[in-house]
C-alpha positions as a printed Julia matrix, in Angstrom:
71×3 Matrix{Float64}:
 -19.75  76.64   -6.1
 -18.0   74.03   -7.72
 -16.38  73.83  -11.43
 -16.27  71.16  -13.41
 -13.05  70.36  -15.8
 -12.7   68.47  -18.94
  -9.9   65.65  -19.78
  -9.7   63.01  -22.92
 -10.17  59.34  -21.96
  -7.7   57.09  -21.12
  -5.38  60.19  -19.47
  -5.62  60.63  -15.53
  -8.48  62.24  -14.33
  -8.01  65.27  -12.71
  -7.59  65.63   -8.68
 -11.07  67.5    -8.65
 -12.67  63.67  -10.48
 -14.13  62.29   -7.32
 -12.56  58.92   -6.1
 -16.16  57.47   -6.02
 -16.66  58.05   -9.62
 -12.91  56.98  -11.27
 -13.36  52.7   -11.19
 -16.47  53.42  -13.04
 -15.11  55.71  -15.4
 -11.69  53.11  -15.69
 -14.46  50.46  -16.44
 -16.29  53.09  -19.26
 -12.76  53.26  -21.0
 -11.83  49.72  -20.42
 -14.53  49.05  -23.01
 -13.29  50.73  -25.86
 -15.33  54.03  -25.01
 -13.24  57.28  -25.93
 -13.64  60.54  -26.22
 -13.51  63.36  -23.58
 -14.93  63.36  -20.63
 -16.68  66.54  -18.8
 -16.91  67.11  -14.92
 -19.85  68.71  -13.96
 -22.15  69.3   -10.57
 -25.41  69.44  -10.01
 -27.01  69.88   -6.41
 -23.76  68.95   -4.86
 -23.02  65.76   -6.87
 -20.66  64.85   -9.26
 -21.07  63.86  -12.9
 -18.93  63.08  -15.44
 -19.94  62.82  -19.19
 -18.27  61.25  -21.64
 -18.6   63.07  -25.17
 -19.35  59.54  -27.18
 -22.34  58.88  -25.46
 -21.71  57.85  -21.36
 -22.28  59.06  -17.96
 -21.09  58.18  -14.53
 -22.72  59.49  -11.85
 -23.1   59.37   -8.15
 -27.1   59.43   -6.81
 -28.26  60.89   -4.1
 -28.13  57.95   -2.16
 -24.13  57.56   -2.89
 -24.54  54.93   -5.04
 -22.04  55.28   -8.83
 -23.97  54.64  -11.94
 -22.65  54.01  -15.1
 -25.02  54.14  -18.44
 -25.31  55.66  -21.69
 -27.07  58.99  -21.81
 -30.47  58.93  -21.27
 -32.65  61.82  -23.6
């Protein structure tokens, strides 16, 4: 089992943030994006969620997406 964490934008994410996911979530902040972001997992990959509206996530297939939320 793994737990997520939260952290506000523009601070270091925390060790458990994978390195995969952090140039993407730089590049979310980078654009004037703030907020706090939330770590979670689901089926083994990570994704973090960023309260005003953004996700970066890592597929099943490795590859790091970065989009607003999708309802």
């Amino acid at each position: 089992m793994q737990l997520g964490t939260r952290w506000a934008a523009g601070s270091e994410p925390p060790a458990s943030v994978p390195a995969a996911l952090r140039p993407s979530i730089a590049q979310v902040e980078a654009a004037g994006h703030g907020g706090h972001w939330t770590l979670t997992w689901l089926e083994g990959r990570a994704i973090a969620e960023l309260d005003s509206g953004w996700e970066v996530l890592q597929t099943a297939r490795g590859e790091v997406v970065a989009r607003p939320f999708q309802d």
